[in-house]
GUKOL-85651 format. One record per residue (C-alpha): x, z, y; chain; residue in three letters. Coordinates in steps of 0.2 Angstrom, whole numbers. Example, Ala and Ser with C-alpha at 12.3 -4.5 7.8 and 13.67 -1.06 7.14 Angstrom:
<sites>
      px      pz      py   chain   res
      62      39     -22       A   ALA
      68      36      -5       A   SER
</sites>
This chain:
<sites>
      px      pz      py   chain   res
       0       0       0       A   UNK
       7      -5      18       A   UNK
      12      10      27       A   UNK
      -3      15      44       A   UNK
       3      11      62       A   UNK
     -10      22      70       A   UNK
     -22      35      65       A   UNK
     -37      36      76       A   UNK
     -47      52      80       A   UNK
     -63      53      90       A   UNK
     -73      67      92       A   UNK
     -90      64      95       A   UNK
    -105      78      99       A   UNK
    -122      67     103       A   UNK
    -115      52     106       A   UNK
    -126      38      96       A   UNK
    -128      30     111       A   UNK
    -109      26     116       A   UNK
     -99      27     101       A   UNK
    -105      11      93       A   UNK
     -97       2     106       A   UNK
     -80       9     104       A   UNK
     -79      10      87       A   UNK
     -84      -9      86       A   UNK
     -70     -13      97       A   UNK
     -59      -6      87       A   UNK
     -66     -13      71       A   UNK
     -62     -31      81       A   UNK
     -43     -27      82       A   UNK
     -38     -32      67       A   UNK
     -17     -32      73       A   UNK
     -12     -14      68       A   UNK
     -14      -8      51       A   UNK
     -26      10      57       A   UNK
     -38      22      49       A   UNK
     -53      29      58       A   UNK
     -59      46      59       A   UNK
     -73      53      69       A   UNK
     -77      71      67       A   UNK
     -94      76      74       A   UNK
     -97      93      84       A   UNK
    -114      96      76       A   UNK
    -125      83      87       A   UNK
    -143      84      86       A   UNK
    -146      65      93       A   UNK
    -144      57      76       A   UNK
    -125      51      80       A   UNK
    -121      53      62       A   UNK
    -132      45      54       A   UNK
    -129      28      66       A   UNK
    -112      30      59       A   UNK
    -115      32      41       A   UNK
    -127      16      43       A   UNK
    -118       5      53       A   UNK
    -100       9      50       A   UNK
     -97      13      31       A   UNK
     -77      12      35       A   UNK
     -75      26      47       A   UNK
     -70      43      37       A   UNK
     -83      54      48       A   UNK
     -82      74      44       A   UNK
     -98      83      52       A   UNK
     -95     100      58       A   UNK
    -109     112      56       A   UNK
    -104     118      74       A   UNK
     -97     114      90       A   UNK
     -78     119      86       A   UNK
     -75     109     105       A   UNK
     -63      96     106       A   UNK
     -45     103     104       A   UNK
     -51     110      87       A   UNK
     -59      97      80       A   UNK
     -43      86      84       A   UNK
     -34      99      72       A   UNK
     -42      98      60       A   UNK
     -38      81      56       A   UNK
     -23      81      59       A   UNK
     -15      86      40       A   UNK
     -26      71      37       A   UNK
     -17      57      46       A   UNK
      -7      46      40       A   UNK
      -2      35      53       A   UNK
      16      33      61       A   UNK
       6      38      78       A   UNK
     -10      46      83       A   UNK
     -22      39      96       A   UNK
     -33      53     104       A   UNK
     -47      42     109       A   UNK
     -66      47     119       A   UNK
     -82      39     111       A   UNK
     -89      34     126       A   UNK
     -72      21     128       A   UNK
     -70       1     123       A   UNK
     -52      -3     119       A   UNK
     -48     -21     125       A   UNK
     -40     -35     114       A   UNK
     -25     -34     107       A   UNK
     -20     -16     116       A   UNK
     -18      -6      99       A   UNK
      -4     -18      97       A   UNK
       4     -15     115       A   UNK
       1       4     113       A   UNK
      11       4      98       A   UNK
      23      -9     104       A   UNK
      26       4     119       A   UNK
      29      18     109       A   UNK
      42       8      96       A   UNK
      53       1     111       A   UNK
      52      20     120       A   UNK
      58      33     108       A   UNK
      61      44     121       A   UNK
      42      47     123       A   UNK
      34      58     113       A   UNK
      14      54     120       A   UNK
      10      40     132       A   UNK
      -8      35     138       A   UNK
     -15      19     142       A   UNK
     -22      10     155       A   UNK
     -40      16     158       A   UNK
     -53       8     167       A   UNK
     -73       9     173       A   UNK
     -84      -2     166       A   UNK
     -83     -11     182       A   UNK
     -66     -14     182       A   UNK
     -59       0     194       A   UNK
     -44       8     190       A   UNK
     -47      25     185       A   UNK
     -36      39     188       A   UNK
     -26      45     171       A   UNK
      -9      50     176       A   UNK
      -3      65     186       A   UNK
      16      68     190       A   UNK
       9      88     194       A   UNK
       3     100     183       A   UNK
     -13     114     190       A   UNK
      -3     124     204       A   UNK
      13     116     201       A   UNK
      21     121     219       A   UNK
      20     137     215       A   UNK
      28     138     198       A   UNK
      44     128     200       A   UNK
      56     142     188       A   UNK
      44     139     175       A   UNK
      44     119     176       A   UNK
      60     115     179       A   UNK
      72     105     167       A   UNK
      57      97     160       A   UNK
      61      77     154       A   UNK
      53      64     163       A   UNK
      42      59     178       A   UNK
      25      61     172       A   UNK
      18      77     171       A   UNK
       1      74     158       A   UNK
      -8      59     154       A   UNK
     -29      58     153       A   UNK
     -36      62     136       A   UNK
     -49      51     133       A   UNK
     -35      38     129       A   UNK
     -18      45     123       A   UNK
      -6      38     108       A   UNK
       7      52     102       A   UNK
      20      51      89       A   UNK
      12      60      72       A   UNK
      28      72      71       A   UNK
      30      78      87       A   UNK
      10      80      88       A   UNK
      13      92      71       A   UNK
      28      99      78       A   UNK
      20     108      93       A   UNK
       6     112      83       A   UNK
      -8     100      88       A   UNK
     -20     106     103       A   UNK
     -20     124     108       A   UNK
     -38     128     102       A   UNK
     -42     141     115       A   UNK
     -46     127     125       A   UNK
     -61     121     123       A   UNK
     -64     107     133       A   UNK
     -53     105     147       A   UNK
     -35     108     151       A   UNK
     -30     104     131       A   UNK
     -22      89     137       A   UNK
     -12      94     153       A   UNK
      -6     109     141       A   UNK
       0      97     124       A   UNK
       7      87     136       A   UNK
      19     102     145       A   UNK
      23     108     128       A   UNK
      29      90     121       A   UNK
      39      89     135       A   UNK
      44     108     133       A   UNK
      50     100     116       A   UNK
      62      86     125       A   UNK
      51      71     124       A   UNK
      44      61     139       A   UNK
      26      59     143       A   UNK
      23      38     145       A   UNK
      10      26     153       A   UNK
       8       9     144       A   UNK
      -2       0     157       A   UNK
      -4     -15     145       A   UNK
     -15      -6     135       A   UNK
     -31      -5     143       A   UNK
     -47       6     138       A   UNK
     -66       5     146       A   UNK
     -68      23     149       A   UNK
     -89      29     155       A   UNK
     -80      46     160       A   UNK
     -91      62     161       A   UNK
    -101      58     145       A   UNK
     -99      74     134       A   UNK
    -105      86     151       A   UNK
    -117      72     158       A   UNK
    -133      86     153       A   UNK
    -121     103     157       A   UNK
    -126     113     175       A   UNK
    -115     108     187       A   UNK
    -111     127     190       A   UNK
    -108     128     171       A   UNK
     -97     114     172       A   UNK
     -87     123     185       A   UNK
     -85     138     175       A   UNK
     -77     129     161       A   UNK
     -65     120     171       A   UNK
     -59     136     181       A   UNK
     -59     144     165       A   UNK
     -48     131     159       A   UNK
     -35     133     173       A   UNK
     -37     152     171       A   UNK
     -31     148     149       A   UNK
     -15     136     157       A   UNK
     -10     148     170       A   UNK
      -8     162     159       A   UNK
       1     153     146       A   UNK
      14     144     156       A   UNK
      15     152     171       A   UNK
      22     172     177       A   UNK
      11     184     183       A   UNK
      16     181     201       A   UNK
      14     163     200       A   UNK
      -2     167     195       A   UNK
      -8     178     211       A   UNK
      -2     168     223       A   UNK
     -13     153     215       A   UNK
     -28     164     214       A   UNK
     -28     170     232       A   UNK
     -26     151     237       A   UNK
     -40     146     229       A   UNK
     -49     163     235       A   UNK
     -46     157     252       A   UNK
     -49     139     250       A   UNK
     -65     142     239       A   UNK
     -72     155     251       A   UNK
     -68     143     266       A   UNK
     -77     129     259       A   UNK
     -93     139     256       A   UNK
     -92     144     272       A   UNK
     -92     126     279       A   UNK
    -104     119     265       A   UNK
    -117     134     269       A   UNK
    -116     129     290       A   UNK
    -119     108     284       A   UNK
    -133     111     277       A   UNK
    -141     113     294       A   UNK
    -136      97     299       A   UNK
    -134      86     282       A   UNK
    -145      71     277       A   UNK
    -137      73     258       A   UNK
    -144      91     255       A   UNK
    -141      92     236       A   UNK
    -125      86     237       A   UNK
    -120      99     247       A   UNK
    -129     112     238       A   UNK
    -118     104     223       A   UNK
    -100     108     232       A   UNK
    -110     126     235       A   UNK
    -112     128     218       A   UNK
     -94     124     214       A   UNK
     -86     135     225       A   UNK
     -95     148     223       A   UNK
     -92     148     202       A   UNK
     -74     145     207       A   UNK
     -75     161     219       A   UNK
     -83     172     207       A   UNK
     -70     166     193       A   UNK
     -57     170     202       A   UNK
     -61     187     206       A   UNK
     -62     190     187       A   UNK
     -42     183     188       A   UNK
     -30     197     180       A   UNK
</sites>
């Protein structure tokens, strides 16, 4: 049997109406030898028996729970076989030919230990998947220094990392749940001596915003804080992480502020009273800081 260039993972909670898409574009690149794995998170909208039905060759594993995204990853990573694994959303559409140039990329660069593609909207804007700063970077520059490369973490509803160094570091940290499990895998391969990449030849449809797109906004607010709360604490000292806090108290506070005096004068009133919200969950979680 031919040895697999890429093992694909998607995780997928109540997506029957995006996932066919993606997992058809995949089927339709035929240029890398691959295996397909989608691991659903419990959903409730029928997502897995589209999948059964209508795509026989994906190996699906159905959770009886929500494990959230970094453990559901994990659990399939024993599984993989493939010389690299591509992390990859369910609400995406990967263009012709850019498995190919993904694992082109990653031959030619050995140097990079996880790279991410090129990821658009559906109609055709770039979208932003690349940062050269981790959360409250200027403040922590002992605890960042020395670290290999440019690019800080790459977007992870479209990454490709080599299968080893992904094993080595131990796959996502699972006290994330949904956010921040990227920025952190990404600091601790480069905490490992590998380079994060971009491969801007491979190119990905990306929705965004799909797995929250029924979440309160002042819930969604309280998992992203609560997500830079987890990274902070585990890269960062103590002091690094007050003087983040009390920015953001200040910032935060300012804005409700400014947001509670607009909304006298504001056509837009829900959208202001959607930045209240924010920055008051923000506030709050912040207080709770220790």
């Amino acid at each position: 049997m031919d040895p697999i260039d890429i093992s694909i993972i998607i995780v997928s909670y109540n997506t029957a109406d995006r996932i066919g898409i993606c997992l058809e574009s995949i089927q339709a690149d035929q240029e890398c030898r691959k295996e397909v794995f989608v691991i659903d998170n419990a959903s409730t909208d029928g997502s897995v028996d589209f999948i059964k039905r209508n795509y026989p060759w994906v190996h699906l594993i159905v959770n009886e729970e929500n494990k959230g995204f970094a453990a559901a990853n994990n659990q399939l990573l024993p599984r993989c076989q493939g010389k690299y694994i591509f992390f990859l959303n369910p609400d995406t559409k990967v263009e012709p030919g850019s498995l190919k140039k993904f694992t082109s990329f990653m031959a030619a660069n050995p140097h990079i230990g996880l790279a991410g593609s090129k990821v658009i909207y559906p109609d055709g804007r770039l979208q932003e998947s690349v940062s050269f700063r981790y959360p409250g970077q200027k403040y922590a520059t002992r605890e960042l220094s020395a670290l290999k490369g440019a690019i800080a973490c790459v977007l992870g509803a479209s990454m490709m990392a080599r299968s080893e160094i992904v094993k080595q570091v131990g796959g996502f940290d699972e006290d994330f749940f949904l956010y921040g499990e990227d920025q952190d895998l990404c600091l601790r391969i480069r905490k490992a001596g590998y380079e994060i990449g971009y491969c801007e030849a491979a190119i990905v449809v990306h929705l965004g915003a799909q797995s929250e797109r029924k979440s309160m906004v002042s819930e969604l607010w309280r998992k992203k804080t609560q997500a830079e709360y987890l990274f902070y604490k585990k890269h960062y000292l103590p002091k690094t992480m007050e003087r983040i806090r009390r920015r953001n108290l200040l910032q935060a506070g300012w804005r409700i502020c400014t947001l509670m005096l607009s909304l006298l004068f504001v056509r837009n009133r829900e959208n202001a009273k959607e930045k209240l919200t924010k920055y008051r969950v923000i506030y709050a979680e912040m207080k709770l800081w220790k």
